[in-house]
C-alpha positions as CSV (number, residue, x, y, z in Angstrom):
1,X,45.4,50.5,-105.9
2,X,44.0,52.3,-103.1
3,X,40.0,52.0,-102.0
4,X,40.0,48.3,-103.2
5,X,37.6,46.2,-105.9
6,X,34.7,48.1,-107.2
7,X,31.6,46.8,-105.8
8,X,28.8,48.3,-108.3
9,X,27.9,50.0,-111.3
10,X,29.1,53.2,-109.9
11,X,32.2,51.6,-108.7
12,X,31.6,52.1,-104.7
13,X,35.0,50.5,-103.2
14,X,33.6,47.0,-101.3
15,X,34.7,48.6,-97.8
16,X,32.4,51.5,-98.5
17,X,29.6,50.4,-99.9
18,X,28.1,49.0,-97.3
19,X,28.3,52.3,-95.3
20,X,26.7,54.2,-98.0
21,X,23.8,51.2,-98.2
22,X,23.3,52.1,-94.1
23,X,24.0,56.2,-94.7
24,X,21.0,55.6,-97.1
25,X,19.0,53.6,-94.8
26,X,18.9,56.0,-92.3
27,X,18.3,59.0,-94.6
28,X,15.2,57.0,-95.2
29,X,14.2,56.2,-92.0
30,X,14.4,59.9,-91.4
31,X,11.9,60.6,-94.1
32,X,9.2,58.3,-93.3
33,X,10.5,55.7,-90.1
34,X,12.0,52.2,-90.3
35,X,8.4,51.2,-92.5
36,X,9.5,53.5,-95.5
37,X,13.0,51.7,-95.8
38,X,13.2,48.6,-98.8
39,X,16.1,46.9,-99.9
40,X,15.6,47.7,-103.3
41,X,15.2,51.0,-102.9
42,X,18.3,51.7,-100.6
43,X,19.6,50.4,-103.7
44,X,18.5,52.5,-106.2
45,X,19.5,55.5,-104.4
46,X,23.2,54.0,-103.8
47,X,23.4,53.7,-107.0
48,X,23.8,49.6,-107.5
49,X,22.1,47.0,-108.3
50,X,18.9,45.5,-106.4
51,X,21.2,42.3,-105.6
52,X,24.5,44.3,-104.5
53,X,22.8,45.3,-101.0
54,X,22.5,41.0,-99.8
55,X,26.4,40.8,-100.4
56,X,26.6,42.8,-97.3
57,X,23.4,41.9,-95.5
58,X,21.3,39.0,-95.2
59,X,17.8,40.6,-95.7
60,X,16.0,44.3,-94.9
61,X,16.2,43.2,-90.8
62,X,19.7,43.1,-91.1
63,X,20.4,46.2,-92.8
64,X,17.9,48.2,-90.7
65,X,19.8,46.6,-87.6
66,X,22.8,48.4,-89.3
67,X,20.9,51.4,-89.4
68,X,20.1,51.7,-85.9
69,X,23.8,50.8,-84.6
70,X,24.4,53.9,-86.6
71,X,21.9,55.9,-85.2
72,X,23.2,54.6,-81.7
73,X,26.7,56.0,-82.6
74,X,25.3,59.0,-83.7
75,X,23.2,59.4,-80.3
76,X,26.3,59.1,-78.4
77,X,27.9,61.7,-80.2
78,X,25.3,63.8,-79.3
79,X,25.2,63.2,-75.5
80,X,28.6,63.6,-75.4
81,X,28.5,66.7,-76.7
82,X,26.1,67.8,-75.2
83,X,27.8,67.2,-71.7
84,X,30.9,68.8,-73.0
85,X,29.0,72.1,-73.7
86,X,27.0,72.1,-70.6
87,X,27.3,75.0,-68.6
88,X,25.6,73.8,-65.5
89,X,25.1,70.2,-64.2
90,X,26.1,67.7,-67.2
91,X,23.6,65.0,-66.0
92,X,20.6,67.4,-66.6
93,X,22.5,68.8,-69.9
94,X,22.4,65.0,-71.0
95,X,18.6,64.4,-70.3
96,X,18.1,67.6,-72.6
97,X,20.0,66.3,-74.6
98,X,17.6,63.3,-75.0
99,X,15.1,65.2,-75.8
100,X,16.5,67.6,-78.0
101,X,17.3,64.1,-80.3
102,X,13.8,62.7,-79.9
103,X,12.8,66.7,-81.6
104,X,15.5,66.6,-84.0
105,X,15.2,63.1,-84.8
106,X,12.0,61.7,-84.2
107,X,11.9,58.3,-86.9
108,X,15.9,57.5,-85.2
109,X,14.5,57.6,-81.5
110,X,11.9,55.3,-82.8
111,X,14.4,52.9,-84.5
112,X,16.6,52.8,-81.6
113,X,13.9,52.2,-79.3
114,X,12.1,49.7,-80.9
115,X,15.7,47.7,-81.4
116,X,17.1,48.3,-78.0
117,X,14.0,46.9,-76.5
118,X,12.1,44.5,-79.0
119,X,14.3,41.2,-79.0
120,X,17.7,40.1,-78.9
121,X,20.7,43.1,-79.6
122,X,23.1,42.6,-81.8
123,X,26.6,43.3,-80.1
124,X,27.2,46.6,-81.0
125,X,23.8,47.8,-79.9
126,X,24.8,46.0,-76.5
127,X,28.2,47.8,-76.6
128,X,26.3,51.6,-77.4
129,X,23.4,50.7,-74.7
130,X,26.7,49.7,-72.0
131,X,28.6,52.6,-72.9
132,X,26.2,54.8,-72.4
133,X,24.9,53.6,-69.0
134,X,28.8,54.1,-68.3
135,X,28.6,57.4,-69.1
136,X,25.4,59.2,-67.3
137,X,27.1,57.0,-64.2
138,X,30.3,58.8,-64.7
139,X,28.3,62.2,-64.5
140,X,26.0,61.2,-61.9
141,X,29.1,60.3,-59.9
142,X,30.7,63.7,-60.8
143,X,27.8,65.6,-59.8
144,X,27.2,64.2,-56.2
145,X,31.4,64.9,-55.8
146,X,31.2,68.4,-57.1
147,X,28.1,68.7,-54.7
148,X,25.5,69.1,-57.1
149,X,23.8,66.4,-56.7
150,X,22.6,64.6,-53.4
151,X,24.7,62.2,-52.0
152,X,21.8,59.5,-53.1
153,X,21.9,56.2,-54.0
154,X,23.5,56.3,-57.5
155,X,21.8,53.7,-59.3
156,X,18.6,55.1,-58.4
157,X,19.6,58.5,-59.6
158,X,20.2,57.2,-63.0
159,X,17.2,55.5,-63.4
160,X,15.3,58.4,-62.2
161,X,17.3,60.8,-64.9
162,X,16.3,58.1,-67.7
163,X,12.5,57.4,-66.5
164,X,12.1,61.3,-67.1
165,X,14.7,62.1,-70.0
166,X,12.9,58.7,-71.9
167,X,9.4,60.0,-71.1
168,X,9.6,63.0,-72.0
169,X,11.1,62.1,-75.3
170,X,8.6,59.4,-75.9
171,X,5.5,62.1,-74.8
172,X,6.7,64.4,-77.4
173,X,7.2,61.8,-80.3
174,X,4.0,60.6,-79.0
175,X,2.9,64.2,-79.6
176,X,1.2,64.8,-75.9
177,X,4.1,67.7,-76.1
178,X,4.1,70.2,-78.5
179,X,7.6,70.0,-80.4
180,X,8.0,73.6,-80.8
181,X,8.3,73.9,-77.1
182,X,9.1,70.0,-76.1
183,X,13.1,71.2,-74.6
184,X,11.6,74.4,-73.2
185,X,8.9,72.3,-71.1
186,X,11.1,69.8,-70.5
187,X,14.0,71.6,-69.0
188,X,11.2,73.3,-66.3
189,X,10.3,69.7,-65.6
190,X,13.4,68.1,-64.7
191,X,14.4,71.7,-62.7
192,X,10.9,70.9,-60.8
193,X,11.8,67.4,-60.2
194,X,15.3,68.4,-59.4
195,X,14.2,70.5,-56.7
196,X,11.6,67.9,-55.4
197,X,7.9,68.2,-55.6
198,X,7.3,67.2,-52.0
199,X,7.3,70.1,-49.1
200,X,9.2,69.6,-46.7
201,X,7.8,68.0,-43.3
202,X,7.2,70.6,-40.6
203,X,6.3,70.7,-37.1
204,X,3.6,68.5,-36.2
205,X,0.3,69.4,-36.0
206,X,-1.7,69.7,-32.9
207,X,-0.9,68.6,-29.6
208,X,1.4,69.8,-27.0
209,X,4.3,72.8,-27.4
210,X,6.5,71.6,-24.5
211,X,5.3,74.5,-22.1
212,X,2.7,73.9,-19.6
């Protein structure tokens, strides 16, 4: 029979269940952060019974661990997208596109950051974090080809692009940016850093012009 044993007392199939348990987990985490989600009431709003969650995860850690490697999917969606939509330079479209998900999603960007850098990953949060470094270094290598970019160091490019895209993300979650006009703001400020801030050095002052 197709979908498998019922797992439930609305008879989700056992292979689903447990993404409807993390679909739920993150609906929640939406609506009041990674503190608002409980086991039980993941539960309630699936549908099954207070026990059926712990046949798929060991306790609430686990399931919101679930929860943020689906979040990290889903932020990879986005970044890709966002890239294949840019119009202009796809590294700069990305670090918007950072943003834009920190505005969007403020309670995910939270999750994600607090699991991607408060103790051990699980795999697939190591796989999302590596695939994405992969990625912005595939654009940041496609930009200095295509001229765009300098022909800088490349490593140091990246970490500049996610210094400033993670920054700004975290100032407006933080709410030192308003969120109405957080991408607006955001997009002058990596144009001005793009350009440089520094002017560039000119004749020295003083001393001698050459003619005597």
């Amino acid at each position: 029979m197709p979908g498998g044993r019922a797992d439930g007392r609305n008879g989700h199939p056992r292979g689903a269940l447990r993404e409807v348990l993390v679909a739920v987990a993150v609906e929640m985490v939406d609506e009041g952060g990674a503190a608002a989600v409980s086991v039980r009431e993941v539960a309630r709003r699936a549908g099954v019974s207070s026990g059926a969650p712990f046949r798929h995860f060991a306790d609430r850690d686990a399931l919101l661990e679930a929860a943020a490697e689906a979040v990290a999917a889903h932020f990879f969606e986005t970044q890709v997208r966002a890239a294949e939509e840019a119009t202009g330079l796809r590294f700069r479209a990305v670090g918007l596109g950072v943003v834009g998900y920190a505005v969007t999603y403020p309670h995910r960007f939270e999750l994600l950051r607090s699991m991607l850098n408060g103790g051990p990953r699980s795999p697939l949060l190591n796989r999302a974090s590596a695939m994405f470094d992969a990625f912005t270094a595939e654009l940041v290598d496609a930009g200095r080809e295509s001229g765009e970019l300098r022909d800088q160091d490349p490593a140091l490019v990246r970490l500049a692009g996610h210094a400033l895209a993670y920054g700004l993300a975290q100032m407006t979650i933080d709410g030192y940016l308003p969120r109405d006009d957080a991408e607006r703001l955001s997009a002058q400020v990596l144009d001005l850093l793009g350009e440089g801030i520094m002017t560039p050095p000119g004749p020295p002052s003083g001393g001698h012009d050459g003619i005597s």
